[in-house]
N, C-alpha and C positions, 0 to 999 in steps of 0.2 A: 222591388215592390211591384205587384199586380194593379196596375191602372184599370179603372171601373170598365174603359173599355176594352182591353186587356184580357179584363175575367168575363167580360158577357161571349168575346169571342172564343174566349176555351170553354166556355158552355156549349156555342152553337159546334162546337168542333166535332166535343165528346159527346155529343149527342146525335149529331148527324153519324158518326162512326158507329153508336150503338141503332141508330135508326127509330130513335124516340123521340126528335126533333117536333115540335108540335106547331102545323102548315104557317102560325100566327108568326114564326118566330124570323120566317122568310118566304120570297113569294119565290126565289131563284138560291142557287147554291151563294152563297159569301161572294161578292166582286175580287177578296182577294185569294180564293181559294177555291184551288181545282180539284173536285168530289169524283174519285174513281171509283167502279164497283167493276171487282175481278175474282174469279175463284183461287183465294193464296194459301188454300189449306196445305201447299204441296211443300213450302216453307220447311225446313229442317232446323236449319241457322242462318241467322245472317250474317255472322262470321266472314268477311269476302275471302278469308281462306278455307274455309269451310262450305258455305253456298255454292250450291250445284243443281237447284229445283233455279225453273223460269221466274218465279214469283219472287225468289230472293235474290236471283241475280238481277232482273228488274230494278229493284228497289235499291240495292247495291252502285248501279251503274250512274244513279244520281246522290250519291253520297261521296263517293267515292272518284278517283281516277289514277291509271295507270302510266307508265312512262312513255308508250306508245297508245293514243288514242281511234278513235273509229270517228268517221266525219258520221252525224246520222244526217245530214242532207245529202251525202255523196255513200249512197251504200258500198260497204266492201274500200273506201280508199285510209289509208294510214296518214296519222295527222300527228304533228306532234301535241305529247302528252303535259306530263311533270318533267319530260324528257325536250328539250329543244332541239338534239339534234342527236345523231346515232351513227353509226359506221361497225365496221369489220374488219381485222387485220386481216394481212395477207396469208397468213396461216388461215383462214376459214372457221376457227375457233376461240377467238377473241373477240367479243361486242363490248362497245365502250357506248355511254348514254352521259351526255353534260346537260346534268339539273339548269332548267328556268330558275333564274337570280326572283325572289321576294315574293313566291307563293308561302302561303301558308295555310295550316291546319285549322279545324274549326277551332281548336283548342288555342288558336294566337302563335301557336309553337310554328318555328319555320320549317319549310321544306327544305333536307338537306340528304346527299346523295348519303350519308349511312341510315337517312332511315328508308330509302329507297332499296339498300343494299338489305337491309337486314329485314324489310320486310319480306322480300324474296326468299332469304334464307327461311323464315318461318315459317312459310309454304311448305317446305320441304320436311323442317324438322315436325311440324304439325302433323304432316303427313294424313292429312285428311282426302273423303274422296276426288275433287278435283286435281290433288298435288299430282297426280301423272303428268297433267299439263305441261311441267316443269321438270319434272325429275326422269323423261322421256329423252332430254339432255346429258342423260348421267348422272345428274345430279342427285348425292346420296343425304343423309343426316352429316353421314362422316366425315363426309369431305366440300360439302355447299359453303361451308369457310372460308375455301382456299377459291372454291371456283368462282364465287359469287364476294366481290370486296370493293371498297371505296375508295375515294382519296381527292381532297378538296371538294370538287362541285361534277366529280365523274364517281361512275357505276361502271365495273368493269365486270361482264358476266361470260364466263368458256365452258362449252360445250363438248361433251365426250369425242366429239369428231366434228367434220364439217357437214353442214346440212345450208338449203337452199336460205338464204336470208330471208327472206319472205315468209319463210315457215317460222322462224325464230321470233319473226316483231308482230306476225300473227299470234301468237301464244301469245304474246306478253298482250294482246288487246284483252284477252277473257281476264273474266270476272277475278282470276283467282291470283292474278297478277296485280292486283289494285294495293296502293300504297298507303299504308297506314300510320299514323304517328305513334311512331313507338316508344316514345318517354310516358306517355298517358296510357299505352296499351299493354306495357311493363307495371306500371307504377299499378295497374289492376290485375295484377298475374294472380294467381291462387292456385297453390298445390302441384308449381310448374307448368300450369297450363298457358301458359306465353296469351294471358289475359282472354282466351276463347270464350269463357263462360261470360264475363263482362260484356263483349262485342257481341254476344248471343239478345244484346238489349240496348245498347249503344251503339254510338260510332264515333268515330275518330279519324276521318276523311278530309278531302279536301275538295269535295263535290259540291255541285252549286248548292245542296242541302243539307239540314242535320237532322238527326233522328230526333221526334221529340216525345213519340210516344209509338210502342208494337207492343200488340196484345196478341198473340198464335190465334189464329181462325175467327178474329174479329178484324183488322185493320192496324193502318198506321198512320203516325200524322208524322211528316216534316216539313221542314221551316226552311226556306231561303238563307242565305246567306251574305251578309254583304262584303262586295270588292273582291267575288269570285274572280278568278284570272281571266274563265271565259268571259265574263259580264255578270253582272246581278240577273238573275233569274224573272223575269215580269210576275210571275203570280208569287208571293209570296208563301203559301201554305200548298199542301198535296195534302189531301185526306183521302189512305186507302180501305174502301169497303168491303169486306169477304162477303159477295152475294152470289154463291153460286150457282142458281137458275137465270136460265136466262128468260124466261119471262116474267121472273122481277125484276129484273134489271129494265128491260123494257118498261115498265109502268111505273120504275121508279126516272126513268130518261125522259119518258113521254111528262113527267109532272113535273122533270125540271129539279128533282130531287139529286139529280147529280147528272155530270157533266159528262162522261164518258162510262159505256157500255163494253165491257171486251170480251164477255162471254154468250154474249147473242146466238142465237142460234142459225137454221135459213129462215125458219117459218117465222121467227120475230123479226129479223131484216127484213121479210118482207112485209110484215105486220106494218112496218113506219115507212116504208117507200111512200113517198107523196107529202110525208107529214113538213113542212116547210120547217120546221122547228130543231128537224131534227136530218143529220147528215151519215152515209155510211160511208166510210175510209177503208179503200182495199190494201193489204199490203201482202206478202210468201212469208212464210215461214219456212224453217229449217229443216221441217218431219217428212222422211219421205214414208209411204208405203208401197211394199213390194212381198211378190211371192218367192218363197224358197221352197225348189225340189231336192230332196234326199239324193243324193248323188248313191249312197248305198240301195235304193232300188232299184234293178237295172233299167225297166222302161224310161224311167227317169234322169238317168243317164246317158239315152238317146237323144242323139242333136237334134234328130229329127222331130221328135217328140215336144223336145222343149221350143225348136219354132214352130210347130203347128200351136202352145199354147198360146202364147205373144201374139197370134192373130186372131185368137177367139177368145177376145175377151175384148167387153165393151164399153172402152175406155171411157170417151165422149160422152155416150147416154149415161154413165153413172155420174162423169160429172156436171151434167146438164138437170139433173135430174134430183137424184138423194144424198150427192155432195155439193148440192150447187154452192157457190160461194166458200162452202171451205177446204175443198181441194183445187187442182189443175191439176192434165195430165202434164206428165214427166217420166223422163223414160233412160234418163241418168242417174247415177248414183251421186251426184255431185249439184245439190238444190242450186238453181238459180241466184247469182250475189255470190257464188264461190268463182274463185281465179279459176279457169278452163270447164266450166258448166257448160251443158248443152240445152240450147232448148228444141234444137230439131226432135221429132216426134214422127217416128216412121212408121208405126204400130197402130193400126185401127182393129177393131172388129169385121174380118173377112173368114165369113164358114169355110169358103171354097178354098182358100189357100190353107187353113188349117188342114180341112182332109184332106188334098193333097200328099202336104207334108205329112200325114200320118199314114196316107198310104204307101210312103217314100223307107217309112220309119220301119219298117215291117213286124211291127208289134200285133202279137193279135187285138183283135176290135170285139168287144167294146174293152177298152183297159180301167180296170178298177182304181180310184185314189181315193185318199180320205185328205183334207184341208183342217188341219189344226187350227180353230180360230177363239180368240179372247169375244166371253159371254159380253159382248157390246152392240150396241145396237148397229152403228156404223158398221163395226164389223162383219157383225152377222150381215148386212144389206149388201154389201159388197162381197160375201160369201156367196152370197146365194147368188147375184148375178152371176159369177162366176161357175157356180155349178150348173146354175141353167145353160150361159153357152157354151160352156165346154160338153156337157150332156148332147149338144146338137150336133159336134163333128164324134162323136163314139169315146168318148172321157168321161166314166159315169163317177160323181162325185160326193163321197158321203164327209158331211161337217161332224169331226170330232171338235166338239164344243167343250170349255173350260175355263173357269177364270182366270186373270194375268197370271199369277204366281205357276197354275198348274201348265198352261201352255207354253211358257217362259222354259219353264224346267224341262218341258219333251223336248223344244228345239234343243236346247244343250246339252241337251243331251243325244241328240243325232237321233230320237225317236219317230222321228215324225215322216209322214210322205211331202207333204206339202204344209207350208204353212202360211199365215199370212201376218206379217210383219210390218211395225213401222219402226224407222231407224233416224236419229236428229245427232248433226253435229255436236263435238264436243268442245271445239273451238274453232274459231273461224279459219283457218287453213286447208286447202283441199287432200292434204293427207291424214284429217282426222275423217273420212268417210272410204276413202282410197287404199287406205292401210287394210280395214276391215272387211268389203267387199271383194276386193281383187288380191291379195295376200291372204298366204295359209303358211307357215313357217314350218308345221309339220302335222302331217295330213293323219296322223294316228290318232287310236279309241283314246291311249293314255300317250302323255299326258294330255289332259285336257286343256283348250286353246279358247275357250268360250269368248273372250272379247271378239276376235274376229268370226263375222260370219260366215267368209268362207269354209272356214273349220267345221263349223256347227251345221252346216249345209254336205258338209265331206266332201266338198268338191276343191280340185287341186288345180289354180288356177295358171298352171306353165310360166309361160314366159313377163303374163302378167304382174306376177311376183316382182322379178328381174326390174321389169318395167317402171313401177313403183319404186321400189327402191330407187331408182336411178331420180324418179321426177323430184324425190324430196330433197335431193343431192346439187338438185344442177339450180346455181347460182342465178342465172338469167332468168329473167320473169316469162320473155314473152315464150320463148323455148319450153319452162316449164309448163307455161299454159298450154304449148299444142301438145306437151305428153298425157298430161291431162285429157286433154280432149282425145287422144288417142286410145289413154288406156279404156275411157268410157265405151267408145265406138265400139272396138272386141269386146269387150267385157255386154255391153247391150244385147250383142247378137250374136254370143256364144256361151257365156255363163250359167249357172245354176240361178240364175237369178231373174225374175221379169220386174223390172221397176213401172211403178204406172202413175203415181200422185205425189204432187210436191203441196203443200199444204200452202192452205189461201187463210189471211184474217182480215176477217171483217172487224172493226172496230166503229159501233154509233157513236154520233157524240152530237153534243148540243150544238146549232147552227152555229152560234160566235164561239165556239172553241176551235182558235186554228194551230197549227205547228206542231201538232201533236205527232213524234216520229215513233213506230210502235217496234223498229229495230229490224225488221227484215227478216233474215234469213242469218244475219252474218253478225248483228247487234242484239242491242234489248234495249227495252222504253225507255225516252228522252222526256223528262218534264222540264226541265229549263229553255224549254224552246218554245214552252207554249206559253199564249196569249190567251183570251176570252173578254 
């Protein structure tokens, strides 16, 4: 039964999520709930074997949890999950995981290593977009039976070969590894669909939350939980907002009509600098942006060519300036909060050293390009810097301009001269960015290799290949990290590629909202850590 105060609070909920709340009805958001406003139109499903948009893996990560967890106070470290402890046979393809004794589902049903085992398996037989995650192990429909099985309070999961541990328990942190109760998520199957359609509106976790209400491109509300394993969650409700400008969101932060801002822009960050009310949270994200040259055009092909671009181009002023606050530069293919990232930056804007190098290069002058770039505003501003200093060492640069879909399809298709890209992990391990940039498995028109952008760039990265393979291979951490950091170093300053921005978030939020972790580079958003 709905207690009087009960139902006033699922008024002020579903009213604040529709944004008809009227000012009488609160002077501040609810003391016991935290009012997000985020753009989540990107949402597909929230399926967590399905979910592969930020907005749903978000939302996901506090419903849910996996056998191996992510600290969000300790970016990038491995904590245990629903998993208490984990190992590796001496074959290199045997992981074993012995379930935490007396967690349980939102549904009361206990956590036990077959529904660990067999939600894994559903991964695979769903075979939805994130399941490469998992089935990059070998792992088929046919055979994830055999590979993937239980017994008492262990999960025993082997992989088609040996690969570096670290890679393995990394995979298992993303989203699409999260453990679901599958007597509730069975008992809602329909038409064989191992209950997707159901989980597309529910949940069935064991996350400090539950879902209690998602409407597609209006919001969501969930509810705490109590005698979470991590701790009871302090706010008890999350109400998420779909407001995707950010200077509503601003004037709805500045009145106090909600707690957190994630889509702000610069010029509304700095609209509130000052305002005591109200706080800005830096944090990286995972996106980089980088230019790719056509290795099928010869100038382009020139070493010499490609470092006179890497010095004229102006890193600093763009992000001083019409990135401020949401990029930095970066100048690796491996974001910051990844195992063997770089953050040394040896690449400024120097005319002098570009011509040079181009006088070095023996191309004739002025050489013509054109920069494929997506009809976006950032983009375009960062185009154009780009074509102005490259115009000043004899690089004349015309913007073939196009929306995502049409610019997407020239680069994979190897049409392009230059183009300008942004690239974001697909799970936290440095060979979801390493495989793609530095690996080409085979450098032909056909078949086509489109995941990797080495491919789609047609550039044949030698020994780099080799390299790679070997870092995803070798068991020891700190060793894997200096290949890492090795294969970056070549790869920076010989590649088809110029890396230049690692993506910055700003996150406003209301003075007394603290703990808010927004996931870095290597996570995704923590609400049971916040306060207010």
């Amino acid at each position: 039964m709905i207690t009087k105060h009960g139902a006033t609070r699922a008024v002020v909920l579903a009213a604040l999520m529709a944004g008809t709340a009227p000012a009488a009805l609160y002077a501040a958001t609810p003391a016991d709930t935290l009012v997000v406003a985020d753009a989540i139109d990107d949402i597909v499903s929230i399926d967590p074997h399905e979910a592969f948009e930020f907005s749903g893996v978000d939302l996901n990560n506090n419903l849910y949890d996996s056998l191996v967890e992510l600290d969000p106070t300790k970016p990038g470290e491995l904590v245990p999950g629903l998993a208490e402890s984990w190992s590796v046979a001496e074959d290199g393809v045997t992981y074993t995981f012995k379930m935490k004794p007396g967690i349980t589902f939102s549904s009361g049903n206990p956590v036990t290593a077959e529904d660990a085992a067999l939600s894994l398996r559903r991964v695979v037989k769903l075979n939805k977009t994130p399941a490469f995650i998992l089935t990059q192990f070998g792992l088929t429909p046919e055979n994830v039976d055999q590979m993937i099985t239980f017994d008492g309070d262990t999960v025993t999961m082997k992989t088609d070969k040996p690969y570096a541990p670290t890679f393995v328990y990394n995979c298992l942190t993303a989203g699409v590894a999260n453990i679901v109760d599958m007597k509730t998520v069975m008992a809602n199957e329909v038409n064989g669909d191992m209950g997707n359609e159901w989980l597309k509106s529910n949940s069935a976790g064991t996350g400090a939350y539950v879902l209690r209400s998602f409407k597609p491109n209006e919001g969501y509300i969930i509810e705490a939980r109590a005698g979470h394993w991590r701790g009871d969650a302090p706010i008890k409700n999350v109400l998420m907002r779909h407001v995707p400008e950010g200077a509503t969101q601003r004037l709805l932060l500045e009145k106090g009509d909600i707690d957190i801002a994630r889509e702000m822009t610069p010029t509304d960050i700095a609209g509130v600098e000052g305002n005591a009310d109200i706080k800005v949270q830096n944090d990286v994200g995972g996106q980089i942006y980088y230019l790719a040259m056509n290795q099928k055009k010869p100038e382009l092909a020139n070493p010499k060519v490609l470092e006179a671009m890497r010095w004229a181009i102006d890193y600093k002023g763009m992000t001083d300036t019409l990135l401020k606050g949401q990029w930095v530069v970066h100048q690796a293919f491996l974001p910051r909060g990844f195992l063997g990232a770089l953050e040394e930056t040896p690449y400024g804007l120097d005319l002098e050293k570009a011509k040079a190098a181009l006088a070095e290069s023996g191309v004739t002058l002025p050489l013509e390009v054109s920069i494929t770039v997506r009809n976006n505003q950032e983009r375009m501003d960062i185009a154009q810097s780009i074509q102005n200093t490259f115009g000043q060492v004899g690089i004349n640069v015309t913007l073939d301009v196009g929306d995502g879909k049409q610019v997407l399809e020239k680069y994979r298709a190897r049409q392009h001269d230059i183009t300008l890209q942004t690239w974001g992990p697909d799970y936290p391990d440095p060979h979801t960015n390493a495989s793609t940039f530095a690996m080409n498995p085979n450098n032909a028109d056909e078949p086509k290799s489109t995941g990797f952008l080495a491919w789609r760039t047609a550039w044949e990265p030698g020994p780099l290949h080799a390299m790679t393979e070997a870092a995803v291979a070798e068991p020891d951490a700190e060793k894997r990290k200096a290949m890492y950091e090795e294969i970056q170093r070549t790869h920076r300053d010989t590649s088809a590629f110029v890396l230049m921005f690692q993506q910055a978030r700003q996150d406003a939020l209301r003075a007394n909202v603290t703990g808010f972790h927004a996931g870095g580079a290597t996570d995704s958003a923590s609400y049971w850590t916040v306060t207010k």
